[in-house]
N, C-alpha and C positions, 0 to 999 in steps of 0.2 A: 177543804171545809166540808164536816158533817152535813150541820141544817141548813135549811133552805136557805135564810134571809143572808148566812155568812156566805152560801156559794154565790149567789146573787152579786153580793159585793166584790167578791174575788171577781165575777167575770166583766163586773164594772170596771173593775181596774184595770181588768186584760183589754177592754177594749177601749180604753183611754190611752192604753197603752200604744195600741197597734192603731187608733185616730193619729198619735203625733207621730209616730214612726212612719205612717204613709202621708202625711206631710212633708215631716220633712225628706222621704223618699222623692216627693214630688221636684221638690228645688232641689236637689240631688239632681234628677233628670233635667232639670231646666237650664241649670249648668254647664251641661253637658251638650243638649241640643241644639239652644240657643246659635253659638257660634259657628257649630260645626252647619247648623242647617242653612247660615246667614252665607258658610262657605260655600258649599254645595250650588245652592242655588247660583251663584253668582259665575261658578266655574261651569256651570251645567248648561245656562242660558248663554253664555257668553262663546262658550267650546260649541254650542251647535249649532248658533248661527253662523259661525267659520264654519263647520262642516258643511253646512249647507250651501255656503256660498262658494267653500270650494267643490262642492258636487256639481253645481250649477253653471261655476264659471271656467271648469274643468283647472280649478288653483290644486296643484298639490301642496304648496307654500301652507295654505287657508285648511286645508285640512287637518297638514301636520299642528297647524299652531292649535288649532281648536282643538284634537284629540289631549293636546300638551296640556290643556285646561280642563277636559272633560277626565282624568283620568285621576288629578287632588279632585274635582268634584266630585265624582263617583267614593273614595275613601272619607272624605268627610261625612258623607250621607250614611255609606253604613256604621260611622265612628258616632253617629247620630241614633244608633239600633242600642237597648240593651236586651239582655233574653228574654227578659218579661213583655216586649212589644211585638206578640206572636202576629197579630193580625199585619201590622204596619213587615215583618221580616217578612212574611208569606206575601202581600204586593211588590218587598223588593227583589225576591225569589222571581217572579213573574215579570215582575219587569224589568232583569236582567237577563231573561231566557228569549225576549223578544227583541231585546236593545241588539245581544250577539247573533242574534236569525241577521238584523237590518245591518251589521256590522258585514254580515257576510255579502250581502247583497251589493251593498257598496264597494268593498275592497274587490269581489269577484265581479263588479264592472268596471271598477275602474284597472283592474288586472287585463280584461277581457277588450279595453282600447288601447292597446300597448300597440304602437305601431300602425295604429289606422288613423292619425293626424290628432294625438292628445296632446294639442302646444297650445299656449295663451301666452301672452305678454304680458307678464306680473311689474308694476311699478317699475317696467323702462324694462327689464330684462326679460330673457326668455326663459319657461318653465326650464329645470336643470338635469332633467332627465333624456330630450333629445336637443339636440346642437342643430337648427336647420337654418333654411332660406327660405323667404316666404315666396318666390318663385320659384321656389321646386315644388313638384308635383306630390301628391301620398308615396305614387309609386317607386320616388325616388326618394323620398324621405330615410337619412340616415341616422339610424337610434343604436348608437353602440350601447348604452347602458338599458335596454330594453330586455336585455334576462334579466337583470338585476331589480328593476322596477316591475316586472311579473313575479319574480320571487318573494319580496316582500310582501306585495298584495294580496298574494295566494296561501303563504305562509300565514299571515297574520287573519285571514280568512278561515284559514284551516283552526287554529287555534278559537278564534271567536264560536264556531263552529260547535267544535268538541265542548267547550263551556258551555253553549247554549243549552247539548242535550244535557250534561249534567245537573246545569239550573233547571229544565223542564222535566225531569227525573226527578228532583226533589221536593216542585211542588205538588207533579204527581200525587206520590206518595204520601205526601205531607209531613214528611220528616218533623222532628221535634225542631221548635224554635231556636235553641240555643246552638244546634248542629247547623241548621240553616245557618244560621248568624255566622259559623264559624265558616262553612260553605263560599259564602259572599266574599267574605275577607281573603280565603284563601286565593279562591276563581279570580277577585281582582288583581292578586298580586303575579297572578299566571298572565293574565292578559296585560298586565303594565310590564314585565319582565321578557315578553314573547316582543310587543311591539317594539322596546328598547332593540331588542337582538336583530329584528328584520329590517328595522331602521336604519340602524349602525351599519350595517352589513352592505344596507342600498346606498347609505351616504356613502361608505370609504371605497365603493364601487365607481359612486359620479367622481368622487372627487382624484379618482387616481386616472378617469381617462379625461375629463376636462381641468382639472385641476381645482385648486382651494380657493373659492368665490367666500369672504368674510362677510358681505351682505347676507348672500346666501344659506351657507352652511351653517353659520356659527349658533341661528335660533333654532336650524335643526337639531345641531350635537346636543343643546341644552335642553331640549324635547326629549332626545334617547338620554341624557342622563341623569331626567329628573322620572324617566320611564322608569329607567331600571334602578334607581334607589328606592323606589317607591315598589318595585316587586320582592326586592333584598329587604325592606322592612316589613313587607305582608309575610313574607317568609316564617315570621316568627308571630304566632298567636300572642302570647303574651303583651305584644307592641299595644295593639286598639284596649285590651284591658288597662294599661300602664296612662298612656292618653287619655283615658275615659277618668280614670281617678285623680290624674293631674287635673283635669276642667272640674269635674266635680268638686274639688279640693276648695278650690277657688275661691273667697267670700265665706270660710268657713272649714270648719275642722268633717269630717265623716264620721260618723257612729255606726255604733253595730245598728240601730236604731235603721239605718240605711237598708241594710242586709235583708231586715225583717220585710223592710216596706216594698222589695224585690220581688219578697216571694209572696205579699200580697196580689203583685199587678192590680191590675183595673177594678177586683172585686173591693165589695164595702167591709168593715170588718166586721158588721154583725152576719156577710154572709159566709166569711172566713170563719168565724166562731162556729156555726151552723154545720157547715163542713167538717171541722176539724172534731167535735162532739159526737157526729155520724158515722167517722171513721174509726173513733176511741178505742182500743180493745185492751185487754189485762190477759194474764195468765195468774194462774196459780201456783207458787214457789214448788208445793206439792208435787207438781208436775214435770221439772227441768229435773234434768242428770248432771252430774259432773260430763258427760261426754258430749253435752246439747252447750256445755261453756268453753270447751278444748275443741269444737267443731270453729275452722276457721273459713270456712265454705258455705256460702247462703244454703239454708235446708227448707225447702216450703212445705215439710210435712210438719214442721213447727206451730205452723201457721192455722192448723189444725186444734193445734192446744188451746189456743186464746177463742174469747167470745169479748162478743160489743158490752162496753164498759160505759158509767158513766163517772163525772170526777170524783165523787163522794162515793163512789164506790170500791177505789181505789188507795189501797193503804200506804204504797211509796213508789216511787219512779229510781230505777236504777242503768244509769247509761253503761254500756256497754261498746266495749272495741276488741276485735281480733286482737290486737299487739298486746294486749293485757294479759298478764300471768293468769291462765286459768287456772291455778291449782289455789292462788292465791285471794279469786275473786268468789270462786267457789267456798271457799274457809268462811270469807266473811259474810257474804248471802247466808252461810247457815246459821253463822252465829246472830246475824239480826236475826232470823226467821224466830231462832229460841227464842232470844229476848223477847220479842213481836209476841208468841205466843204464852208466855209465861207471866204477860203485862197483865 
């Protein structure tokens, strides 16, 4: 639109537009968050009161079962992340790099009492890692499987670890949101695929020198192999995308409409309008070569050509892609340009 009163109306439209697109953007996310965060939470409070109560009561039982719940906790909450929740990914960035400091602190004590009297009577039986007598002394205390339970704890230590600094490296820096996000997802499925390995490795260790306890054992293997499914599907990016569009999906078809309201975030649309006006630029046809439309490589000496634009000031919009025949997109750019000027 030339005059005033019709741009006026166009940009009433545009922002009726992008009002209901970040609506329904909203329930899009709600969708989305709802369940996952309903999951979270439930796996997150429930896995760390085990943890805690195996720290406390020296249970490696209560630990393993709780890490078993903290670990779908943990993927649900970031399955709760979309790219545009810069602020909310930047606390879980943070509070992933402090969760694997405390991860380490635990495993590297509870590694660091191997062999200096770590036995409790769990529900009639004895922890499964040493075989004793409660009239034997420490000093006689016999722990055959005692590499095997400091190698996990150390191992899985070791890995919490190296996570931590990569998470404190990224809030550092403050990497972009959506890398973060991708960050989260990967790191988790390092740490559920690490603890499956170091787990597996200490079970089939107890179980080959005391033998196969099915009280025992059976909720541990199902702990390593809901660990390591759960690191075999972080494996693939794609997965929390695919998840996130199934819940979204839910009560409702998705529109591009969605799309828009993403790259809204938090802002209002008159401050997006605001922005996107301020950033406006044009070139002048004048100006492009045949060799500035066959350049398939970003040029920022381009960027030189154009000057701030406003929309009535601009006489067409022409998208542009590398894979497009420049020889062919060049012909017809000229032939509007005549027609355009010969109007």
């Amino acid at each position: 639109p030339k005059d005033p009163p019709a741009l006026e109306r166009w940009q009433g439209t545009i922002r009726s537009q992008l009002d209901r697109s970040q609506e329904a953007g909203q329930r899009w996310k709600q969708r989305i968050q709802l369940p996952t965060i309903r999951v979270a939470i439930f796996c997150l409070a429930v896995g760390i009161i085990l943890c805690l109560l195996g720290a406390l009561l020296a249970g490696d039982q209560f630990l393993t079962i709780g890490i078993g719940l903290i670990f779908p906790g943990a993927f649900a909450a970031v399955l709760a992340l979309v790219p545009t929740d810069s602020a909310s990914i930047r606390a879980a960035t943070r509070g992933g790099a402090v969760s694997n400091f405390v991860l380490v602190a635990v495993f590297v004590g509870m590694g660091a009492t191997t062999g200096r009297g770590h036995i409790v009577d769990i529900a009639g039986f004895h922890d499964d890692f040493c075989q004793h007598d409660r009239t034997l002394t420490l000093q006689t205390l016999e722990c055959p499987s005692e590499a095997a339970y400091f190698s996990r704890n150390f191992g899985f230590a070791l890995v919490s670890f190296v996570n931590g600094v990569r998470q404190a490296l990224a809030y550092h820096h403050n990497i972009p949101p959506r890398a973060a996000l991708e960050l989260l997802w990967s790191l988790g499925g390092i740490h559920s695929f690490s603890y499956g390995v170091c787990s597996l490795a200490y079970t089939v260790a107890v179980i080959a020198i005391y033998g196969f306890n099915a009280q025992l054992h059976l909720p541990r293997l199902l702990v390593v192999a809901e660990a390591l499914a759960l690191g075999i599907i972080a494996s693939r990016p794609r997965v929390r995308v695919m998840v996130q569009a199934y819940l979204a999906s839910r009560g409702g078809a998705c529109s591009s409409a969605v799309g828009i309201a993403a790259l809204l975030g938090g802002r209002s649309t008159a401050e997006v309008q605001s922005i996107a006006f301020s950033l406006l630029r044009s070139v002048s046809a004048e100006l492009l070569t045949a060799e500035d439309m066959a350049r398939p490589t970003p040029d920022t000496a381009l960027y030189q050509l154009t000057e701030p634009a406003s929309p009535h000031t601009i006489d067409c919009f022409i998208s542009h892609s590398w894979r497009d025949n420049p020889d062919l997109k060049w012909a017809a750019l000229q032939e509007r340009r005549g027609r355009f000027k010969t109007a």
